[in-house]
N, C-alpha and C positions, 0 to 999 in steps of 0.2 A: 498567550500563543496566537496575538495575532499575523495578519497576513501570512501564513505558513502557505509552503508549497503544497502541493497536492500532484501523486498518480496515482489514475485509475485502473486498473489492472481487469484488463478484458482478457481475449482469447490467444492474445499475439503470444509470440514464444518468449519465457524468461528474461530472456538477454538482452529483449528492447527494453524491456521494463527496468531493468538494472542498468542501462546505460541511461535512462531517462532519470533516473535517480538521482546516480552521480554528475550527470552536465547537473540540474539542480544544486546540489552542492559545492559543485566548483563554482558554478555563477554567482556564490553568495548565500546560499540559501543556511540559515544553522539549522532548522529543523525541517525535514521533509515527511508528509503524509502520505501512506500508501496506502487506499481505500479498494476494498475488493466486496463482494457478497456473493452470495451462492457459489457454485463451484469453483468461481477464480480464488476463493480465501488461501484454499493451499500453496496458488499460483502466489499471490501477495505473503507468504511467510517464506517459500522459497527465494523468490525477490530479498526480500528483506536480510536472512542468511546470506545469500552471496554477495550482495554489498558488503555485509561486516566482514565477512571472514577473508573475500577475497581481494576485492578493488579501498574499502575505506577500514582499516583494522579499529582509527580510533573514533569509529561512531557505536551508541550504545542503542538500545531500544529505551525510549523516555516513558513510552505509555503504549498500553495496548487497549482501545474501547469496542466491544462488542455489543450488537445490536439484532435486533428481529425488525424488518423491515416489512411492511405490508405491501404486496405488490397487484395490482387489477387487471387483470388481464380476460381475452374471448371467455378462457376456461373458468374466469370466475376468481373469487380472491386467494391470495397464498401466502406463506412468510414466509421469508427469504434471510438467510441469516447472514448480518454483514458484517467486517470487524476492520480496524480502522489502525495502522501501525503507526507509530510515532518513532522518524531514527533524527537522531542527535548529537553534536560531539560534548 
């Protein structure tokens, strides 16, 4: 799986991140990654659903990887948990 695409899924609303998807996909891309952690993961499985169901019907989910991420920060250290979607036709 190399060179795969990759979005990162911050704060913005759903819809950019699902259009960032598919241009990805139309440009070429066969697999695209949607990486999220702490609170965006919901935001990145939402994402991921409306691609399939609504704009690309024949893309699958290839892999889903979760992870505990260590993050350092003022307040000292934390883990952050991050999880990493794989869609593909």
């Amino acid at each position: 799986m190399e060179n795969d695409d990759v979005v990162y899924i911050g704060n913005k609303p759903v819809m950019n991140y699902v259009l960032a998807v598919v241009t990805q996909f139309n440009s070429g891309a066969d697999n695209v990654v949607i990486k999220a952690r702490g609170r965006a993961i919901s935001r990145a499985v939402d994402v991921a659903e409306v691609v399939r169901n609504r704009f690309m019907t024949d893309l699958s989910v290839k892999d889903i990887l979760i992870s505990t991420e260590k993050i350092t920060s003022e307040r000292g250290e934390s883990n952050v948990s991050a999880i990493e979607i794989t869609l593909g036709k």
